[in-house]
C-alpha positions in Angstrom: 0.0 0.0 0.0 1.4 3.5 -1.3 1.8 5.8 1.6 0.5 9.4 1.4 3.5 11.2 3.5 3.0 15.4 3.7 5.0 17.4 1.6 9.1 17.6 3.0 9.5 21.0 2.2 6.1 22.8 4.0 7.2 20.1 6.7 10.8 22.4 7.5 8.6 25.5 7.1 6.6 24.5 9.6 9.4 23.2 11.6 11.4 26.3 11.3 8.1 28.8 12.1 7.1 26.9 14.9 10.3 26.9 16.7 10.8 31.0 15.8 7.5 31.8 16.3 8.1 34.0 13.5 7.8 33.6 9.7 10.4 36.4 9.7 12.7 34.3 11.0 12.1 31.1 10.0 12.9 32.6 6.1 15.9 33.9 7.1 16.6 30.3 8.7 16.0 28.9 5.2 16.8 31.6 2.8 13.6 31.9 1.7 11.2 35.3 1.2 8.7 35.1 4.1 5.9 34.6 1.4 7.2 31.8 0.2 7.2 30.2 4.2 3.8 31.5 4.4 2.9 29.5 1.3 4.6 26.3 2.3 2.9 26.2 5.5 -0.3 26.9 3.6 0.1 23.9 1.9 0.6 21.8 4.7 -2.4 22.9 6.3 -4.7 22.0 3.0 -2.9 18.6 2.9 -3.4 18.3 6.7 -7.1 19.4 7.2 -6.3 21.4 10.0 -5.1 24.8 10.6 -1.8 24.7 12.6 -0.8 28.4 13.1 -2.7 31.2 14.1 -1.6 34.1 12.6 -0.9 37.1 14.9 0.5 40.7 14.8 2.9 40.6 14.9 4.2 37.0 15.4 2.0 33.6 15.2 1.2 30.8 17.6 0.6 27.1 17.7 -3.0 26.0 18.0 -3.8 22.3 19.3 -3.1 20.6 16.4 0.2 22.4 15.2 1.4 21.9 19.2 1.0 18.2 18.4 2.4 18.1 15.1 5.7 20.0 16.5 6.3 17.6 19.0 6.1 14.6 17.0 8.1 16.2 13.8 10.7 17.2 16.1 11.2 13.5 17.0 11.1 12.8 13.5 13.6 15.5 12.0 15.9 14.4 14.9 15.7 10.7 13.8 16.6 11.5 10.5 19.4 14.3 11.3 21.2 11.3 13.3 20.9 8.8 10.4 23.6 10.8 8.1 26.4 10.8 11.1 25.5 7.4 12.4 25.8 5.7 8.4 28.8 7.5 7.3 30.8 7.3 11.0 33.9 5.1 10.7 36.3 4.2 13.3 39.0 6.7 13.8 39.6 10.4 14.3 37.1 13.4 14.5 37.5 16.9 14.7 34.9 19.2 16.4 35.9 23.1 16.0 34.7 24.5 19.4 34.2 28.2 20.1 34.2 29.8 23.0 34.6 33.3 24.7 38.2 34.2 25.5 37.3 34.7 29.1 35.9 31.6 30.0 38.2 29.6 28.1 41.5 31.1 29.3 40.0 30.7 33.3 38.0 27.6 33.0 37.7 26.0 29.4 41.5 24.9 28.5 42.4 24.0 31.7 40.2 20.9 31.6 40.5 20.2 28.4 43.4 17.7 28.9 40.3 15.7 31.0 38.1 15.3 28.1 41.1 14.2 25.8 41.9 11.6 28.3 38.3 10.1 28.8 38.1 10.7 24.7 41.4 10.6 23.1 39.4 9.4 19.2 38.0 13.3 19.3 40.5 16.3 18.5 39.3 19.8 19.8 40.0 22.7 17.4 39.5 25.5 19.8 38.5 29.0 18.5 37.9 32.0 20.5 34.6 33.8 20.5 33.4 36.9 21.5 29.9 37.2 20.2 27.1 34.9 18.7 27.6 35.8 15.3 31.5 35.6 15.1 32.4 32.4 13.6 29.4 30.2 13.2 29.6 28.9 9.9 33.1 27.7 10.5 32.0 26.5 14.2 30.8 22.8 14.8 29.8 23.5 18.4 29.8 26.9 20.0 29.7 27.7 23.6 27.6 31.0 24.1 26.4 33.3 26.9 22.4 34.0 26.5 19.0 35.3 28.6 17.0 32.3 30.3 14.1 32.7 28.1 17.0 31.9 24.9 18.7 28.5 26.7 16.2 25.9 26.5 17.0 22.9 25.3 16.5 22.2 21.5 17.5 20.0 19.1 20.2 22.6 18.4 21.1 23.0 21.5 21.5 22.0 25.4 21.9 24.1 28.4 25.2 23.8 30.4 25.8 26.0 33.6 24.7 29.0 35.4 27.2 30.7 37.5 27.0 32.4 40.8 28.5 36.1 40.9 30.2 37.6 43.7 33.2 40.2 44.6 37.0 38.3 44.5 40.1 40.5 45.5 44.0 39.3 45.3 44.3 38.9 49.1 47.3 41.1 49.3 44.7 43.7 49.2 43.1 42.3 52.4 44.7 42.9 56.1 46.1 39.3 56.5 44.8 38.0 53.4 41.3 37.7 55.3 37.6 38.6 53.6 36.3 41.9 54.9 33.7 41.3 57.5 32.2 44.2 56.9 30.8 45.1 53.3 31.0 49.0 54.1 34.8 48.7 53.7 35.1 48.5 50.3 34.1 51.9 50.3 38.1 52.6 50.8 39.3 49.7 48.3 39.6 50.3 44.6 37.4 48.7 42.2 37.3 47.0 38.7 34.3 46.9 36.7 33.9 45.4 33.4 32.4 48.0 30.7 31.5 51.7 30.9 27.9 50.1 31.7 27.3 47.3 33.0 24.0 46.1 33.8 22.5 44.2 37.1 25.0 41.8 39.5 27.8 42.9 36.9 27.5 46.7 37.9 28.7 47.9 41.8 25.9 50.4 41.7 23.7 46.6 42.2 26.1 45.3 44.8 25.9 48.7 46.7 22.4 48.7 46.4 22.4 45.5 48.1 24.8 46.3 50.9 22.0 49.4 51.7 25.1 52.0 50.7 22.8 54.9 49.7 25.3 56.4 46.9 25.9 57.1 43.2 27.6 54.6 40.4 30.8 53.4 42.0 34.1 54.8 40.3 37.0 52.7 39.8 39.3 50.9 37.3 36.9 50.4 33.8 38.4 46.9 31.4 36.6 45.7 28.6 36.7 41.9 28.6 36.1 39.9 32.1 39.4 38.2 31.8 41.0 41.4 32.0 39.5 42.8 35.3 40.2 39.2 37.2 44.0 39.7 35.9 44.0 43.3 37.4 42.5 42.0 40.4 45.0 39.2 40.7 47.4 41.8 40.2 45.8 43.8 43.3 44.6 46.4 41.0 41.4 46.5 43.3 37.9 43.8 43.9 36.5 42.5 40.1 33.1 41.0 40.6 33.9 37.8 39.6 32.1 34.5 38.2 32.1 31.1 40.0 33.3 29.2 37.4 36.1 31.8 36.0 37.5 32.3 39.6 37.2 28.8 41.0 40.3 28.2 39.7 42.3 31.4 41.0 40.7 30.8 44.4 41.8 27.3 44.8 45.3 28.2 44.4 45.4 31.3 46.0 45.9 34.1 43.8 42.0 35.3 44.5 39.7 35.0 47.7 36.4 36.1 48.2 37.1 40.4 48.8 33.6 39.5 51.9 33.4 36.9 54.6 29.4 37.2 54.3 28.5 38.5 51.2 25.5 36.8 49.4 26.3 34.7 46.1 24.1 35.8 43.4 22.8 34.0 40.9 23.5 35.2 37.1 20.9 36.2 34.8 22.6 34.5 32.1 22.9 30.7 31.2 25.9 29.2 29.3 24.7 26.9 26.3 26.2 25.0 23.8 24.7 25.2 20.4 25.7 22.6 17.5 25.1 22.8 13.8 22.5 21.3 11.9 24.0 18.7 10.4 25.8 17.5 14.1 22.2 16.8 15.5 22.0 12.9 16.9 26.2 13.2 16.4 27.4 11.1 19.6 31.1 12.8 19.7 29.7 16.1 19.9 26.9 15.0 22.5 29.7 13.2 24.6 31.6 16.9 24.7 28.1 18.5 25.9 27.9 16.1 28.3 31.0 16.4 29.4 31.1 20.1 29.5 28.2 20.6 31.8 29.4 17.6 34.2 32.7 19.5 34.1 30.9 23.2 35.4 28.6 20.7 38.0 32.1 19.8 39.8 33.3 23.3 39.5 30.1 24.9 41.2 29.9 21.4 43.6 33.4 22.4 44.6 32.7 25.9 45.4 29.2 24.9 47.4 30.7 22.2 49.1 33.9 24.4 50.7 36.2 23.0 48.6 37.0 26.6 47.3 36.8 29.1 50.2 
């Protein structure tokens, strides 16, 4: 008996608008006009029966039927993806470019890297340093990126991996004895590095001040571009970076950074590391053993921290 399968090509349309929410994006996804999207997913619906979008302003959203067919075509397109990688694979070598930002490989990243080679010695790491989302990614095979919450959910494109804890760190020869401040009021009369002319919530000292109950204006102190820089000034005792759990945890354990308050709150960061994989790496088991790997690797970090490994 002849099966009557949907149309492929109204099927990634739909795929590619339900995920975006957007026929905007979805065509730029596909390199299509967004009337020709429109008219694929058209086509679907007359084959179907059953209208699967409604259409908003701006934007769209799923009805009950279109919720349903996501969820199982999503199964589907991931079954497929992994058929191409798991046919062709043969025993031997692979290569996964990796990019990263600077900062968090240079504290965190490379340093661990040697551990992954040694649990996975058949996958080479080309590592590529990354400052934005859009630097890079057609040359990238996995990239490691810094998004909202709303932006790291887990796809078929992509996994979340950590979310760090923020808080002040200080070399300690800025410290009387190399001991935390008891209390926060003294940094008042230490010097401090922020990253960025303006930084925005637990990265600013305007939020940590505010939270202290200090009643003044935007902190002045030493202004660096890139967090990497301000925990190398601060491990030079330039003055107290606000730094991240998983950049510092490092620096702490050996000593050239401790925490600038004995009591000071950790806070959690508004923004979620995620690794992101191309298309055609979807159902890929090398590059799924380096995701996996990559957030068990932050869970030990932020375990270590927690547990008083790192004090």
């Amino acid at each position: 008996m002849t099966r009557r399968l949907p149309p492929f090509g109204p099927l990634i349309a739909f795929d590619a608008v339900a995920r975006h929410r957007s026929f905007t994006r979805a065509a730029d996804e596909l390199g299509l006009t967004q009337s020709a999207v429109s008219h694929r997913v058209r086509r679907l619906e007359e084959f179907l029966g059953a209208q699967l979008l409604n259409r908003l302003h701006p934007g769209v959203e799923l009805s009950d039927d279109g919720a349903k067919l996501q969820g199982e075509l999503a199964t589907l397109l991931d079954a497929m993806a992994g058929l191409e990688p798991s046919l062709r694979r043969r025993p031997g070598r692979q290569t996964l470019r990796v990019g990263a930002g600077s900062s968090l490989a240079a504290w965190w990243l490379v340093r661990r890297l040697r551990t992954f080679r040694a649990l996975h010695s058949e996958i080479e790491i080309d590592f590529v340093p990354i400052e934005s989302e859009a630097v890079g990614e057609a040359s990238l095979d996995v990239r490691i990126l810094w998004t909202t919450l709303a932006e790291s959910r887990a796809t078929s494109l992509q996994a979340p991996l950590f979310r760090e804890r923020v808080f002040p760190v200080c070399a300690p020869s800025l410290l009387e004895r190399g001991r935390p401040l008891s209390d926060p009021a003294a940094l008042l009369h230490l010097p401090l590095i922020q990253k960025g002319h303006t930084p925005a919530g637990e990265w600013s000292w305007a939020f940590w001040f505010r939270k202290f109950g200090f009643k003044l204006a935007e902190p002045r102190g030493l202004v660096l571009g890139d967090m990497g820089l301000c925990l190398t000034a601060a491990v030079e005792g330039a003055g107290v970076a606000i730094g991240r759990s998983l950049l510092v945890a490092d620096a702490i354990s050996d000593g050239r950074l401790v925490h600038a308050l004995a009591t000071a709150p950790h806070v959690l960061s508004t923004k979620v590391h995620i690794a992101r994989w191309n298309p055609d790496l979807i159902g890929d088991r090398n590059t799924q053993l380096l995701v996996s790997w990559l957030a068990q690797a932050a869970e030990e970090t932020n375990r270590g921290m927690s547990n008083g490994l790192i004090q």
